[in-house]
N, CA, C and O atoms as a DFTB+ gen file, in Angstrom:
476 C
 N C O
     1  1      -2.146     -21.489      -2.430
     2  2      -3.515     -21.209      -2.063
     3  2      -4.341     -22.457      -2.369
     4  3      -4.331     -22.890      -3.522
     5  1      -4.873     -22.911      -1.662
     6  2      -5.961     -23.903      -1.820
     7  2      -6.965     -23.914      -2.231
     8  3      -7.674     -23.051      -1.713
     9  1      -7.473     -24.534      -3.010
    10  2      -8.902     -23.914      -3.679
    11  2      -9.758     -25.129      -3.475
    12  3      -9.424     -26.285      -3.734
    13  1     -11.563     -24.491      -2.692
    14  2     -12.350     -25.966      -2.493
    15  2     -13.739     -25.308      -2.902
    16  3     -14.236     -24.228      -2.583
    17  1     -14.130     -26.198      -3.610
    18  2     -15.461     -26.056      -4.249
    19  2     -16.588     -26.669      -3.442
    20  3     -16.596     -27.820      -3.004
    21  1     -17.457     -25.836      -3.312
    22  2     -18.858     -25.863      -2.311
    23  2     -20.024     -24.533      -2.745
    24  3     -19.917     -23.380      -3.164
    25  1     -21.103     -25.424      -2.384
    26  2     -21.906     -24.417      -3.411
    27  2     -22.437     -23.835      -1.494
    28  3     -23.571     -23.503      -1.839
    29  1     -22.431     -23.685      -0.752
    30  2     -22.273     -23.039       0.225
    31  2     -21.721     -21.835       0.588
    32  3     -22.302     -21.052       1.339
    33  1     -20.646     -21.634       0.109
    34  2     -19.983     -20.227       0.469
    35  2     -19.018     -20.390      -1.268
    36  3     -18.563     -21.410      -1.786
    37  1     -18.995     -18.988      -1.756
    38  2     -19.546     -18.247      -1.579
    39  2     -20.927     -17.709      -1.146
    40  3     -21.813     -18.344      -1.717
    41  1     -21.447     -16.668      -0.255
    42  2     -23.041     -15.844      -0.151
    43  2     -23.050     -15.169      -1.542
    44  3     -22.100     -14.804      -2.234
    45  1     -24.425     -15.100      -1.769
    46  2     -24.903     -14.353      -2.903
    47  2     -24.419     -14.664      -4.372
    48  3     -24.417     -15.799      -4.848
    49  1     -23.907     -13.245      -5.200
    50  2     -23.574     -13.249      -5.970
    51  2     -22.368     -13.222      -6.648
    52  3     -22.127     -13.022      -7.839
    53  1     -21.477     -13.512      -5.479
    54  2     -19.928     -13.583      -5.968
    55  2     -19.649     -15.126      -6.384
    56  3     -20.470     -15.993      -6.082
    57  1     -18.795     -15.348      -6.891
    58  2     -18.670     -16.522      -7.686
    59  2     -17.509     -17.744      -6.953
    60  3     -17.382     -18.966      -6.878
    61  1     -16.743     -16.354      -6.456
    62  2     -15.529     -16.911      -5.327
    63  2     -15.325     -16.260      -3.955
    64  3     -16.154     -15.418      -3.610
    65  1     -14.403     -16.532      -3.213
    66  2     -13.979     -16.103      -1.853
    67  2     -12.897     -16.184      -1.290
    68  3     -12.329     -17.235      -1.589
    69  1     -12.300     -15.512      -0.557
    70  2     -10.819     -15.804      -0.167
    71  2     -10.602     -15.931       1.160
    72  3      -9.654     -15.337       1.674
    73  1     -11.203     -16.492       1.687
    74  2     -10.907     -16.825       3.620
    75  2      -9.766     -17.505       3.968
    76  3      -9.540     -18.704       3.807
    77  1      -8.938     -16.517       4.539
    78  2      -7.651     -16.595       4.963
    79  2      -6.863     -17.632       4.061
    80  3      -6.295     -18.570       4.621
    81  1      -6.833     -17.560       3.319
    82  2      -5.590     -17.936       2.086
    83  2      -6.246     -19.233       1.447
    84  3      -5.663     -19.894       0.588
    85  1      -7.284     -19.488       1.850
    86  2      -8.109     -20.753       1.080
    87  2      -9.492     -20.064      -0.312
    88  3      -9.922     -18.941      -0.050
    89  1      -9.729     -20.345      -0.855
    90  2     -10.356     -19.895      -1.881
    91  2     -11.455     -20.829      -2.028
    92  3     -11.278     -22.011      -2.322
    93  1     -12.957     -20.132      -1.757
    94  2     -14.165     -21.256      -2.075
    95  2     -14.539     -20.608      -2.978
    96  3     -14.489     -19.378      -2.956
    97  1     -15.094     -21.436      -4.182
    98  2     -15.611     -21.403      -4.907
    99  2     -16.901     -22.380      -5.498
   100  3     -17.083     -23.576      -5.272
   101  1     -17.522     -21.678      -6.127
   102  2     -18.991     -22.144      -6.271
   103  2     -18.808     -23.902      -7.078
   104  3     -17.636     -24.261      -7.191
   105  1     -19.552     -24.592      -7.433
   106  2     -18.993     -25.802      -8.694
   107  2     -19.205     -24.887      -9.937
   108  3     -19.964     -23.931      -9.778
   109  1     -18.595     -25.073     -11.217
   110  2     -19.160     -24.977     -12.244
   111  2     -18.545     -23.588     -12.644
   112  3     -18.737     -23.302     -13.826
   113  1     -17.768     -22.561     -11.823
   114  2     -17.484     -21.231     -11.813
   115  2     -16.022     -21.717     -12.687
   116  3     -15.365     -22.698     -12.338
   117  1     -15.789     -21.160     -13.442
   118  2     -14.461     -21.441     -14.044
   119  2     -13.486     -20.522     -13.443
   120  3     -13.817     -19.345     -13.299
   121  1     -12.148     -20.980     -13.020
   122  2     -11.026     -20.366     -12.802
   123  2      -9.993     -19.514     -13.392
   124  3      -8.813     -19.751     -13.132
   125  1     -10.337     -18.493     -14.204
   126  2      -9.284     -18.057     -14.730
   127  2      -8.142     -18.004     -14.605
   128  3      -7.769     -18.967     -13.935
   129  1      -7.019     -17.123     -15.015
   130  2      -5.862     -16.842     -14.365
   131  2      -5.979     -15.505     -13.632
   132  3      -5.328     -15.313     -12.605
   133  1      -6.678     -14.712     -14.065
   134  2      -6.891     -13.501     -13.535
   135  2      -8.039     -13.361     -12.268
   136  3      -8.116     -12.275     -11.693
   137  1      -8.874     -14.422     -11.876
   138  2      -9.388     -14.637     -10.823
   139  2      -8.161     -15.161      -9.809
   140  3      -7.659     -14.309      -9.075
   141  1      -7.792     -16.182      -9.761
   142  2      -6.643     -16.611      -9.299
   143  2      -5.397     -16.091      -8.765
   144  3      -4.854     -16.285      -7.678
   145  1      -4.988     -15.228      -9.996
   146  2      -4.437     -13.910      -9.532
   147  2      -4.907     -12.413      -8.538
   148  3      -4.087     -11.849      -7.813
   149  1      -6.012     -12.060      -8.652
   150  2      -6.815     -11.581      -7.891
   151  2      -6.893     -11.853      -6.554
   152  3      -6.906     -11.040      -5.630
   153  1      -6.956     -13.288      -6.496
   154  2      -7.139     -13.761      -4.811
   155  2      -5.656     -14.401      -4.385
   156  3      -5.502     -14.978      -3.309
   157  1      -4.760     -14.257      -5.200
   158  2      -3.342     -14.394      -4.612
   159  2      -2.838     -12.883      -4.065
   160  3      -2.195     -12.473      -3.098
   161  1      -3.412     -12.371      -5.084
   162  2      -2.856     -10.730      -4.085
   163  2      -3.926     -10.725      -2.905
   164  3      -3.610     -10.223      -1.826
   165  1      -5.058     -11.220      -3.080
   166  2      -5.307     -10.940      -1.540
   167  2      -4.868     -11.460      -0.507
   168  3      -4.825     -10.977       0.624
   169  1      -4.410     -12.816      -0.998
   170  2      -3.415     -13.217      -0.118
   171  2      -2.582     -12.998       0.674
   172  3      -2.446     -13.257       1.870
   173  1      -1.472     -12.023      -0.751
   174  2      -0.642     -11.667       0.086
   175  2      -0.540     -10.277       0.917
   176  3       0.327      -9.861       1.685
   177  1      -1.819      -9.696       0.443
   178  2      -2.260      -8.715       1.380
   179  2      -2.542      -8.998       2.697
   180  3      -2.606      -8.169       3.605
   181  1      -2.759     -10.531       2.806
   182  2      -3.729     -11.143       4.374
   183  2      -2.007     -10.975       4.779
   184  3      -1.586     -10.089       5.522
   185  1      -1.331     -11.798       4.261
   186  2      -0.205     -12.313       5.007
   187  2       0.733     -11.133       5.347
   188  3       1.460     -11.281       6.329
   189  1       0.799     -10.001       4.664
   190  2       1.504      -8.682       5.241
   191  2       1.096      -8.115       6.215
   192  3       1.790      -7.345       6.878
   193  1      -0.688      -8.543       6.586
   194  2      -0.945      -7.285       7.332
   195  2      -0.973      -8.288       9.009
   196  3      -0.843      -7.824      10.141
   197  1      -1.195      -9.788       8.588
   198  2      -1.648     -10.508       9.563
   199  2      -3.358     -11.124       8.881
   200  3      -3.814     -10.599       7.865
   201  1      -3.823     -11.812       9.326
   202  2      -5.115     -12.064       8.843
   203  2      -6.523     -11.352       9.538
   204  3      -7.560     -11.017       8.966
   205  1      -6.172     -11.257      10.925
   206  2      -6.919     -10.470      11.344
   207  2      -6.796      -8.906      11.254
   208  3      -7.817      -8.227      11.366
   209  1      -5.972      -8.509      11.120
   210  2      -5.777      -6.779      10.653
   211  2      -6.453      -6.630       9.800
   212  3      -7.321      -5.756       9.786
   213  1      -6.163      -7.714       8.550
   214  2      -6.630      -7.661       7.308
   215  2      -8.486      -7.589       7.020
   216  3      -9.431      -7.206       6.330
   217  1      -8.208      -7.993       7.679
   218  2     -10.132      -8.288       7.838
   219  2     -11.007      -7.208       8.932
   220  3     -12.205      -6.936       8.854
   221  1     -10.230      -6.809       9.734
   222  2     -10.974      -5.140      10.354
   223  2     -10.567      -4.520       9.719
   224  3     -11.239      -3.492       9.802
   225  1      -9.364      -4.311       8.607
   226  2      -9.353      -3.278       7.823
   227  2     -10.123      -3.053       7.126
   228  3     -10.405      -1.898       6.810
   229  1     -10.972      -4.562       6.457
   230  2     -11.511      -4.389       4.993
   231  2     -12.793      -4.403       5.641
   232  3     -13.681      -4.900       4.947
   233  1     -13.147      -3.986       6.808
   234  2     -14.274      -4.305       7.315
   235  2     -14.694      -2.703       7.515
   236  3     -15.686      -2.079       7.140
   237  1     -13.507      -2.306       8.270
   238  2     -13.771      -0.761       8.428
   239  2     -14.044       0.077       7.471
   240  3     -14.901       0.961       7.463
   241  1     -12.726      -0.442       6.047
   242  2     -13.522       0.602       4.966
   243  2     -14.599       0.100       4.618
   244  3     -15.595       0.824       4.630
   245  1     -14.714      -1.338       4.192
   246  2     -16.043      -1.388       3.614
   247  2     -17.433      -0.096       4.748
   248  3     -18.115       0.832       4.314
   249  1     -17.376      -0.402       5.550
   250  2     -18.611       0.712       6.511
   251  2     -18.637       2.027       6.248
   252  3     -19.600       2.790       6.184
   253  1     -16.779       2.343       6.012
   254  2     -16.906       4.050       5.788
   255  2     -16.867       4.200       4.264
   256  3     -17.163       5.307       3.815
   257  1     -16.623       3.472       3.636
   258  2     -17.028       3.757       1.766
   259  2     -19.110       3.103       1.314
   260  3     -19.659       2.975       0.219
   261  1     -19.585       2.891       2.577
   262  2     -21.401       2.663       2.379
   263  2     -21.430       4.078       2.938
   264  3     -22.089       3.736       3.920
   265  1     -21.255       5.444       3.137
   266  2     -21.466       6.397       3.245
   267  2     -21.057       7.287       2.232
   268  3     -21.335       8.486       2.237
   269  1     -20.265       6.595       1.186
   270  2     -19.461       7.298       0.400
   271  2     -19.786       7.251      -1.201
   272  3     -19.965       6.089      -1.568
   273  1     -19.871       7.911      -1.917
   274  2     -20.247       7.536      -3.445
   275  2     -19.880       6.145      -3.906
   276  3     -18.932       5.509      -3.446
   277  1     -20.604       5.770      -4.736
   278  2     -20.281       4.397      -5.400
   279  2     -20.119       3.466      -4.665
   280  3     -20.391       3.375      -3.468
   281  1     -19.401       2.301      -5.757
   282  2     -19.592       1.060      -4.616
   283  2     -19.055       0.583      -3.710
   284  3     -17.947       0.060      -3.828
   285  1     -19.836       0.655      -2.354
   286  2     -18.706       0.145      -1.289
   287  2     -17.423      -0.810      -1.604
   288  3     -16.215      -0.580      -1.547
   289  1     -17.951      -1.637      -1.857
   290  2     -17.255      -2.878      -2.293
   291  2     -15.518      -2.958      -3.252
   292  3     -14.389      -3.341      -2.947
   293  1     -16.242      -2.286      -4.645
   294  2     -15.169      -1.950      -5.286
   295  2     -14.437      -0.635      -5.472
   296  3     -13.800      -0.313      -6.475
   297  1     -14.668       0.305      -4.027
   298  2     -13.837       1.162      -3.877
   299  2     -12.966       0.777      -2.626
   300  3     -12.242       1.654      -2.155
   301  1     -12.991      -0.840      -1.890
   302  2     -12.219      -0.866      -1.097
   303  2     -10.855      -1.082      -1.732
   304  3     -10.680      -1.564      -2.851
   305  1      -9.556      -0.518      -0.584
   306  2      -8.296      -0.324      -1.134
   307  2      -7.537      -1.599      -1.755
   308  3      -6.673      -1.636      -2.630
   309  1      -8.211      -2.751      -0.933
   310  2      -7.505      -3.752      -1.398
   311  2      -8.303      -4.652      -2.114
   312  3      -8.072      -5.862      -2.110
   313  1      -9.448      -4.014      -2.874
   314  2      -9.835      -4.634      -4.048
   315  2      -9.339      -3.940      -5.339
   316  3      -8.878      -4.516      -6.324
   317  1      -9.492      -2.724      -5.189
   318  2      -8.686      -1.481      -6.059
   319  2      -7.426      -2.276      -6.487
   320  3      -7.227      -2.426      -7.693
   321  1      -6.412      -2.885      -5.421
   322  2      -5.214      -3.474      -6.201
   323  2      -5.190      -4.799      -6.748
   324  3      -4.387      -5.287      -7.543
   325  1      -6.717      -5.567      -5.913
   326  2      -6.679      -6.391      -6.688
   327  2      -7.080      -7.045      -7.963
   328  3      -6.760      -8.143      -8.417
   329  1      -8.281      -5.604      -8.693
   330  2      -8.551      -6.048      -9.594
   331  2      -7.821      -5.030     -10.346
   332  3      -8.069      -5.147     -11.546
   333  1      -7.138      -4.223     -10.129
   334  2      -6.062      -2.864     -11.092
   335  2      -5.351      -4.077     -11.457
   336  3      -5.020      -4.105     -12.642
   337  1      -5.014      -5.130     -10.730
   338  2      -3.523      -6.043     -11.241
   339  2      -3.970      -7.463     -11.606
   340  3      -3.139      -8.359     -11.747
   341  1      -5.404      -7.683     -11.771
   342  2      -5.604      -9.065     -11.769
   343  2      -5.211      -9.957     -12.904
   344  3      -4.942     -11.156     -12.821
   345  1      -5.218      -8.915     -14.395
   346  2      -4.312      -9.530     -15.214
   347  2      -3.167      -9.396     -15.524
   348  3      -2.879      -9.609     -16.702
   349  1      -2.194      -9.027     -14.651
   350  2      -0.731      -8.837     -14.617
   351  2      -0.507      -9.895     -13.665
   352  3      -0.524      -9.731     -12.445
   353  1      -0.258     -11.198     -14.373
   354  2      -0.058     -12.436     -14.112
   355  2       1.580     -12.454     -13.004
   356  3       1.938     -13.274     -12.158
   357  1       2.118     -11.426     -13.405
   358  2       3.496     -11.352     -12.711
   359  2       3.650     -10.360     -11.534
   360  3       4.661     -10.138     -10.868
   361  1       2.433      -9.820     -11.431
   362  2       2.404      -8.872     -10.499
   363  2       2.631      -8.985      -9.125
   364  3       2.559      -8.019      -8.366
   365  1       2.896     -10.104      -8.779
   366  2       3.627     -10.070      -7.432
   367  2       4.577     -10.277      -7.546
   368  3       5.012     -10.222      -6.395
   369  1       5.351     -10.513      -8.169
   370  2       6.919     -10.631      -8.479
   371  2       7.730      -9.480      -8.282
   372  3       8.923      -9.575      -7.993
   373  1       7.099      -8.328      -8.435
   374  2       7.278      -7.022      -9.109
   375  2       6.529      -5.991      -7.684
   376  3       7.109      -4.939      -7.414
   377  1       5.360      -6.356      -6.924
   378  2       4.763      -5.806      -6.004
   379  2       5.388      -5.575      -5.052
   380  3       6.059      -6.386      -4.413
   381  1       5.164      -3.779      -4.717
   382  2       5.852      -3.773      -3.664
   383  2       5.068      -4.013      -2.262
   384  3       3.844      -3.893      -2.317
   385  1       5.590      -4.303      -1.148
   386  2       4.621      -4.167       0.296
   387  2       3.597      -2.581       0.462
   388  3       3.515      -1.357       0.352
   389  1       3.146      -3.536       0.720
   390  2       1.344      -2.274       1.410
   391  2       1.355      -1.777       0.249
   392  3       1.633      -0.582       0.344
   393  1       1.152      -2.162      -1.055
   394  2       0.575      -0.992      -2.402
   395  2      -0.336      -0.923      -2.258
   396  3      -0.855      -0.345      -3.213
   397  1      -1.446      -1.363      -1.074
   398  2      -3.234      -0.873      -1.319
   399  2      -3.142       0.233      -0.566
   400  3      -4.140       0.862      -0.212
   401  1      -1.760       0.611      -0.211
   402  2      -1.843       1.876       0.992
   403  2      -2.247       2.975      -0.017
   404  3      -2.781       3.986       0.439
   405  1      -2.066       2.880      -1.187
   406  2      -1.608       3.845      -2.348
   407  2      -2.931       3.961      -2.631
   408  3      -3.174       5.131      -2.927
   409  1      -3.853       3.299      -2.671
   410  2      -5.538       3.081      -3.530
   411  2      -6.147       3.936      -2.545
   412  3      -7.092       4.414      -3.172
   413  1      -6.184       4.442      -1.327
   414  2      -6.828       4.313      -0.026
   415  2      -7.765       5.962      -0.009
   416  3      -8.513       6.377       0.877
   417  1      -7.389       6.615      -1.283
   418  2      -7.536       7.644      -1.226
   419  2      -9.040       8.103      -2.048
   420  3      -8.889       8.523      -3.195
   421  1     -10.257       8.046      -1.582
   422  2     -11.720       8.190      -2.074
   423  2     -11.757       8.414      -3.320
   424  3     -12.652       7.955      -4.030
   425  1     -10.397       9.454      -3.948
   426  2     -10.541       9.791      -5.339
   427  2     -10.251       9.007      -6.190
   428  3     -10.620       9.319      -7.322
   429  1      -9.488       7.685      -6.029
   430  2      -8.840       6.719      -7.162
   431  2     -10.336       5.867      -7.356
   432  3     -11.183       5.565      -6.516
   433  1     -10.264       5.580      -9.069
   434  2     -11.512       4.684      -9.147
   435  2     -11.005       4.251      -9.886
   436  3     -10.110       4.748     -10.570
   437  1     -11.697       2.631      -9.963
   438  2     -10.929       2.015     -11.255
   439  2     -11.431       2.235     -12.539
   440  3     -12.476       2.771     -12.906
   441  1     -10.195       1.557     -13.370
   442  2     -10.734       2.054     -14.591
   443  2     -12.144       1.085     -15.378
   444  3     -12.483      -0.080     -15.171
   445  1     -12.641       1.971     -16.178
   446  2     -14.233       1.752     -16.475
   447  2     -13.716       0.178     -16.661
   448  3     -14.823      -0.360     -16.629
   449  1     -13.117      -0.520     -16.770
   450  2     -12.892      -1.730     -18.320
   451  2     -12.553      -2.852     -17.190
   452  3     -12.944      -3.993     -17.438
   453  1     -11.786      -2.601     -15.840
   454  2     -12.274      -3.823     -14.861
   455  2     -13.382      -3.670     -13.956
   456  3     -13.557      -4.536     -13.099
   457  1     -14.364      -2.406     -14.058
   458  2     -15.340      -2.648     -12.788
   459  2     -16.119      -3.549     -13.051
   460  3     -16.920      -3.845     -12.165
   461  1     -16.176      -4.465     -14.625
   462  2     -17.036      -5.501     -14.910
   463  2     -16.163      -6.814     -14.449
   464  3     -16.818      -7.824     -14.193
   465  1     -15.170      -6.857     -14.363
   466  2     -14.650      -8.060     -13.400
   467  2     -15.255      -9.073     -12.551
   468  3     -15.880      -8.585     -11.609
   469  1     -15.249     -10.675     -12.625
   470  2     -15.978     -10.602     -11.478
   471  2     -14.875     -11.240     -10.374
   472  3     -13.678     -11.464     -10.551
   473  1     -15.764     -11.468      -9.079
   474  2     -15.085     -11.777      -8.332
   475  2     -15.141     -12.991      -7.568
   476  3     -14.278     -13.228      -6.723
């Protein structure tokens, strides 16, 4: 994954971004391992589904979870796996294909202790 620093993109208040397997990030934002990790599973979420699947998917739920309790954002399925696993440094080693299929279900929320995560 490539990572390029520009105070341009990220928008707003996120700190990073993951456009199609490249990672922008703000200057000055420090890299964890668990950020890093985070946007490698999204990665390899892009690369299972295709990049464009991946992105009307996360487009579609994001629209149908802004009708839905809580936060659009971090009730989408494939943020659900990516911050459930962001500090399980080995977690793709071990990941099986489509596990955000598993999150997809309105009732899973994460637990209280990563919704402060950032992203």
């Amino acid at each position: 994954m490539k990572i390029v620093r520009t105070r341009h993109i990220p928008f707003g208040h996120f700190s990073a971004i993951n456009l199609m397997g490249i990672l922008f990030v703000h200057p000055g934002v420090y890299l964890s391992n668990e950020l890093i990790n985070h946007e490698r599973i999204h990665t390899r979420q892009m690369l299972e589904l295709g990049i464009i699947f991946f992105y009307l998917i996360y487009v579609i739920e994001w629209l149908v979870r802004l009708i839905m309790r809580g936060n659009a954002y971090r009730n989408i399925s494939f943020e659900r796996e990516a911050y459930a696993h962001q500090r399980d440094l080995n977690y793709l080693k071990h990941r099986r294909p489509y596990a955000w299929i598993s999150r997809m279900r309105s009732g899973s929320r994460l637990p209280k202790d990563n919704r402060k995560s950032t992203d």
